[in-house]
C-alpha positions as CSV (number, residue, x, y, z in Angstrom):
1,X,-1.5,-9.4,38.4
2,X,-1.2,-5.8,36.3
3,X,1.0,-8.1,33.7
4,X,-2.5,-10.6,33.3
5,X,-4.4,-7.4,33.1
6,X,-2.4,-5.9,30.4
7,X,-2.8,-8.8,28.7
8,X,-6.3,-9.2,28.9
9,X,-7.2,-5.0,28.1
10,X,-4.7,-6.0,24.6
11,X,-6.9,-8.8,23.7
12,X,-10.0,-6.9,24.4
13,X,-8.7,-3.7,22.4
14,X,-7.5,-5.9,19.9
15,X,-10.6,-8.3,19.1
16,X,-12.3,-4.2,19.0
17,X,-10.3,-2.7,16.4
18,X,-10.1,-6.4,14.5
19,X,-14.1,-7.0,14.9
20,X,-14.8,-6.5,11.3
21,X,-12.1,-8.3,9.9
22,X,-13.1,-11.4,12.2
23,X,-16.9,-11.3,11.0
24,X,-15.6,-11.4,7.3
25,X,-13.0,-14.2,8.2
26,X,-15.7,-16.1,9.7
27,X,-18.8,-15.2,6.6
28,X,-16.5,-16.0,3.9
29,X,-16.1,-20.0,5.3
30,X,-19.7,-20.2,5.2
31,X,-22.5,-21.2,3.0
32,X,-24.9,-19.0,1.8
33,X,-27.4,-21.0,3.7
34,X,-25.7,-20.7,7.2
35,X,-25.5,-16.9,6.6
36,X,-28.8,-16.8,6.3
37,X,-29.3,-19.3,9.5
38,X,-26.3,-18.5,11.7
39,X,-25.3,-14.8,12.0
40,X,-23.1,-15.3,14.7
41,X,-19.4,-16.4,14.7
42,X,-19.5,-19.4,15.5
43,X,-19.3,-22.0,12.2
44,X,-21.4,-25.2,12.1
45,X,-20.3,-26.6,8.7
46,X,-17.1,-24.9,7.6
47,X,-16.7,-24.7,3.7
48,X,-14.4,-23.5,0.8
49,X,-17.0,-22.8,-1.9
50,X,-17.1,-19.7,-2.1
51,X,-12.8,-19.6,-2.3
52,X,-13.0,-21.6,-5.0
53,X,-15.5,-20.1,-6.5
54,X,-14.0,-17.0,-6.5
55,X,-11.0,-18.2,-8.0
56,X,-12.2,-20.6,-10.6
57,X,-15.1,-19.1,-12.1
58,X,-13.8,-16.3,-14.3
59,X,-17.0,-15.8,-16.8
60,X,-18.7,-13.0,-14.8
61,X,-15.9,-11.9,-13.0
62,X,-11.7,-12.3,-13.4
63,X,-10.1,-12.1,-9.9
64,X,-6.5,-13.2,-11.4
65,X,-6.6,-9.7,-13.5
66,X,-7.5,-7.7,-10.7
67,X,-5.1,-9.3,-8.9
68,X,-2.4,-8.8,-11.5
69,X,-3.4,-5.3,-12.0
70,X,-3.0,-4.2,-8.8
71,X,0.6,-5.9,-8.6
72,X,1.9,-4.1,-11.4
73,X,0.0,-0.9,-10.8
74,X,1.5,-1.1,-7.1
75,X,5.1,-2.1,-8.1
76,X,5.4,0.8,-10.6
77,X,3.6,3.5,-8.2
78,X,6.6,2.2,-5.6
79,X,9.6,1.8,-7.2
80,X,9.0,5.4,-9.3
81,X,8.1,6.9,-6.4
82,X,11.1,5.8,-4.3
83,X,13.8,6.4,-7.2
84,X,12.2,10.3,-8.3
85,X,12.3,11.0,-4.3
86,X,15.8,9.1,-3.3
87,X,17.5,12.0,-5.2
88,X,15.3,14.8,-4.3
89,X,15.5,14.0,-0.4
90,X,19.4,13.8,-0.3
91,X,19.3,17.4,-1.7
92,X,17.1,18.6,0.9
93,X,18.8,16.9,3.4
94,X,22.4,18.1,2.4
95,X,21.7,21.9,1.2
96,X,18.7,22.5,2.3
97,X,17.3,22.8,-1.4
98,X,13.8,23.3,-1.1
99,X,13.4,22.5,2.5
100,X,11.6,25.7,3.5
101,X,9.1,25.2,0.5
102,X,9.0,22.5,-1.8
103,X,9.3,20.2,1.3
104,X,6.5,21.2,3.4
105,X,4.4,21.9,0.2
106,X,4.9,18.1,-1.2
107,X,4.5,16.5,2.4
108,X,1.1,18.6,2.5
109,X,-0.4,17.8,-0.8
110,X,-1.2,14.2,1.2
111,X,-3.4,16.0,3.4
112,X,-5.2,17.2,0.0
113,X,-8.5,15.5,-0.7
114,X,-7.9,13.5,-3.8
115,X,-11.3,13.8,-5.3
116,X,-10.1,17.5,-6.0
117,X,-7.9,15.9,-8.7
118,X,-10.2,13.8,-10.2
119,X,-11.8,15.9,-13.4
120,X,-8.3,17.7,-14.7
121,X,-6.6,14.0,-14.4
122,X,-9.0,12.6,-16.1
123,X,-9.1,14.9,-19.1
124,X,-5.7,14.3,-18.7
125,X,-5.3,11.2,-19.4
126,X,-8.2,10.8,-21.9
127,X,-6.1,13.0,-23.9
128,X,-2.8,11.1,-23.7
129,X,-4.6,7.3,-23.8
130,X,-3.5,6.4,-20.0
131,X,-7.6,5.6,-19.3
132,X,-7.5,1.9,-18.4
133,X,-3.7,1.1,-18.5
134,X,-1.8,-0.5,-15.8
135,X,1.2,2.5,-16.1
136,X,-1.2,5.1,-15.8
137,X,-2.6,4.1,-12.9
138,X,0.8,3.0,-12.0
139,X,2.1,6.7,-12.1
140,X,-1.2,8.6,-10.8
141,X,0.3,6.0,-8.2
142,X,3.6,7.5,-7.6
143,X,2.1,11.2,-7.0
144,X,0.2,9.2,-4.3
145,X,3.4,7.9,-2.9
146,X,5.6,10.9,-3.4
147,X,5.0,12.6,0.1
148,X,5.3,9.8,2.3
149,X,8.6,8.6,0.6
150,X,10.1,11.9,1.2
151,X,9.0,12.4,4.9
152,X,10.9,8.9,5.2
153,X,13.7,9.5,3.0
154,X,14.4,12.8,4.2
155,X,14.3,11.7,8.3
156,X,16.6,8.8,7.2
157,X,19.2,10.4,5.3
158,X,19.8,13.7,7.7
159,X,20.8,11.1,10.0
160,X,23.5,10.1,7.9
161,X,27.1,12.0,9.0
162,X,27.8,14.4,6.8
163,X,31.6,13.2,7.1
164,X,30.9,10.4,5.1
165,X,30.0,12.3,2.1
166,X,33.6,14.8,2.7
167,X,35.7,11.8,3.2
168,X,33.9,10.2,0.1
169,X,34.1,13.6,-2.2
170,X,38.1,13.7,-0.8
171,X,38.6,10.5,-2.6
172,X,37.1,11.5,-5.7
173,X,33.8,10.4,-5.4
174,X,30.8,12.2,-7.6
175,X,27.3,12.8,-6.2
176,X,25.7,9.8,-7.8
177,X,28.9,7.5,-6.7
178,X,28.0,9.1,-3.0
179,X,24.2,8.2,-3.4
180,X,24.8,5.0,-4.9
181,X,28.2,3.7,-2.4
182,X,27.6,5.7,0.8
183,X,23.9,6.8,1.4
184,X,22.5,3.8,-0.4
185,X,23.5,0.8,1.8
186,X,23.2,3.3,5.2
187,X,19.4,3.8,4.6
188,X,18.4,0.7,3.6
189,X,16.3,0.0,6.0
190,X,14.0,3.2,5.7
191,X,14.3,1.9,1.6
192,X,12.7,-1.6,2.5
193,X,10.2,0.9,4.8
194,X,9.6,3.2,2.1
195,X,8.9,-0.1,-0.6
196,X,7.0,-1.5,1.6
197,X,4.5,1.5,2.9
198,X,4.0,2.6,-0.4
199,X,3.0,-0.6,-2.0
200,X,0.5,-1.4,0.7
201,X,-0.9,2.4,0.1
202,X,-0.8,1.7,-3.3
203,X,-2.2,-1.8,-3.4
204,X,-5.6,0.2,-1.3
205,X,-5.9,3.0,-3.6
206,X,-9.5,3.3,-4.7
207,X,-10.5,6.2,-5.8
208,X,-7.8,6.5,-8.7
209,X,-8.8,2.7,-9.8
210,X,-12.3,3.4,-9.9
211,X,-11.8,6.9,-11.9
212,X,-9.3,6.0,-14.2
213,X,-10.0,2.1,-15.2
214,X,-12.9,0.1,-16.4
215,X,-12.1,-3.3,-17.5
216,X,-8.3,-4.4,-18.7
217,X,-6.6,-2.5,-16.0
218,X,-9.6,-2.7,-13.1
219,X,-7.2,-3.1,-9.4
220,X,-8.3,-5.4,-6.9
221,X,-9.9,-3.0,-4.7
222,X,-12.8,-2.1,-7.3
223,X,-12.6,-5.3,-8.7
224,X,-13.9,-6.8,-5.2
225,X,-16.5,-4.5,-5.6
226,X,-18.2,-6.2,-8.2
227,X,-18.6,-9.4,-6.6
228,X,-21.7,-7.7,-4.0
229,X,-23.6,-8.0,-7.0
230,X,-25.5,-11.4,-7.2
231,X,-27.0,-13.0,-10.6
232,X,-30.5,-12.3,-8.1
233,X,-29.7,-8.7,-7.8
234,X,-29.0,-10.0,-4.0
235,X,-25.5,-9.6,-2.2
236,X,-23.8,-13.0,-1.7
237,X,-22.1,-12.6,1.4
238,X,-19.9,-15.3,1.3
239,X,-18.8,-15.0,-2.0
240,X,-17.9,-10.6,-1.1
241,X,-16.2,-12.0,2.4
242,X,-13.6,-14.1,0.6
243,X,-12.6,-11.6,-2.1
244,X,-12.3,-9.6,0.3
245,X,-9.7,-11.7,2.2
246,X,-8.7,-12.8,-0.4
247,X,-7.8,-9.3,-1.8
248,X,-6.1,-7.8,1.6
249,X,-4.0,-10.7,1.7
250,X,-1.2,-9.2,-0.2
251,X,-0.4,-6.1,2.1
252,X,-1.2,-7.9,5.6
253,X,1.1,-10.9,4.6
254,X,3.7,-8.4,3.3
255,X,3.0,-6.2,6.6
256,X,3.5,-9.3,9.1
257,X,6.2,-10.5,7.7
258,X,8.3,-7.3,7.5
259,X,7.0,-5.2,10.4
260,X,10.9,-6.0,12.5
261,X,12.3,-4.1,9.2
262,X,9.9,-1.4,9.3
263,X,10.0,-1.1,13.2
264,X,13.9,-1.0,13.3
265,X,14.3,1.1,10.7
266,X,11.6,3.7,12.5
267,X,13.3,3.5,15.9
268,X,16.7,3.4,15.1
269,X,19.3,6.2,13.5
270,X,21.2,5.3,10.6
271,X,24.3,4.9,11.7
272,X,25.0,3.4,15.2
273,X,27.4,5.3,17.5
């Protein structure tokens, strides 16, 4: 009895928290008639206009760019992130370099409201030519990253024996030989976490892609944006609910499919006793 009523308070708190993600499931396999008709959730004539709409009529509006932006913008704010902080956190772990205040102050700047960056960035990189470019907003990327790779990396590698890094120096071994043979392959798994937290927080980056892009290097998440906008000056629902799905695809398939990585490598130490 408790087990059935467990069950049925997840499905009820999960069909809450999921509520708006349903209604946009369910808007963007209708027709613009239906929506009009039938606000509920329940479909009468299910339909794939406005999918292939999306992704065949590039004249107004290119969905492949955005899409491609946003991969490459994602990919270089995660990788750079993770090899600047890989370094950084085994010297905080191992002598303490920084921990007292260059940690806590990096961790912090997350809590920073971004906007606070926005004019002297700009300026920036008006002066350097980064406006529009995938690798600028691939590095203004990486700053976004930087904290939560470090809170990870840190965690992972202080669980890592310090013996292994004696017994490897004994044998002759330099520091990068240790990163690279010993602390690499032991934190792995809060790697793979690392990759794939910050691509997802990169892939949903707005704010950055809206201040620092405005056609060749536009991301996903302010290219959807531009699809509210009807030829009527109306907003075609159907058309805004599948780039929508269409555009959180990438992190909720990359999400599902690795979330026994990310939750082993969260609830387990390093190296197993």
């Amino acid at each position: 009895m408790m087990k059935t009523l467990r069950w049925i308070v997840f499905a009820i708190a999960a069909i809450a928290m999921n509520f708006p993600v349903i209604v946009t499931l369910i808007t963007s396999f209708k027709s613009a008639r239906e929506i009009s008709s039938n606000a509920g959730l329940w479909i009468n004539s299910p339909t794939l206009s406005n999918y292939i709409s999306v992704l065949t009529d590039t004249t107004r509006f290119n969905i492949w760019l955005y899409l491609f932006n946003s991969t490459v913008a994602a990919l270089i704010g995660t990788v750079l992130a993770m090899i600047l902080t890989f370094p950084a956190a085994y010297a905080i772990a191992r002598s303490e370099v920084g921990r007292k205040v260059l940690f806590p102050v990096v961790v912090n700047l997350r809590a920073v409201p971004l906007i606070i960056f926005a004019i002297p960035l700009y300026m920036m990189y008006q002066w350097l030519g980064l406006l529009d470019t995938r690798i600028g907003l691939g590095l203004i990327l990486t700053i976004v990253n930087i904290p939560l790779a470090l809170v990870i990396l840190v965690n992972a590698i202080s669980e890592v024996p310090i013996e292994l890094d004696e017994a490897a120096k004994v044998d002759g071994a330099s520091t990068p030989q240790i990163l690279r043979k010993v602390i690499w392959p032991v934190v792995r798994p809060a790697l793979l976490t690392t990759f794939i937290f910050g691509f997802i927080t990169a892939w949903n980056e707005f704010l950055f892609g809206l201040m620092l892009t405005t056609s060749k290097a536009v991301p996903m998440t302010v290219g959807a944006s531009f699809f509210f906008a009807a030829s009527g000056g109306g907003v075609n629902w159907g058309t805004a609910s599948a780039v929508m799905v269409i555009g959180a695809l990438p992190p909720a398939v990359i999400g599902l499919l690795m979330y026994k990585q990310i939750f082993g490598s969260m609830t387990t130490g390093a190296v197993k006793g």
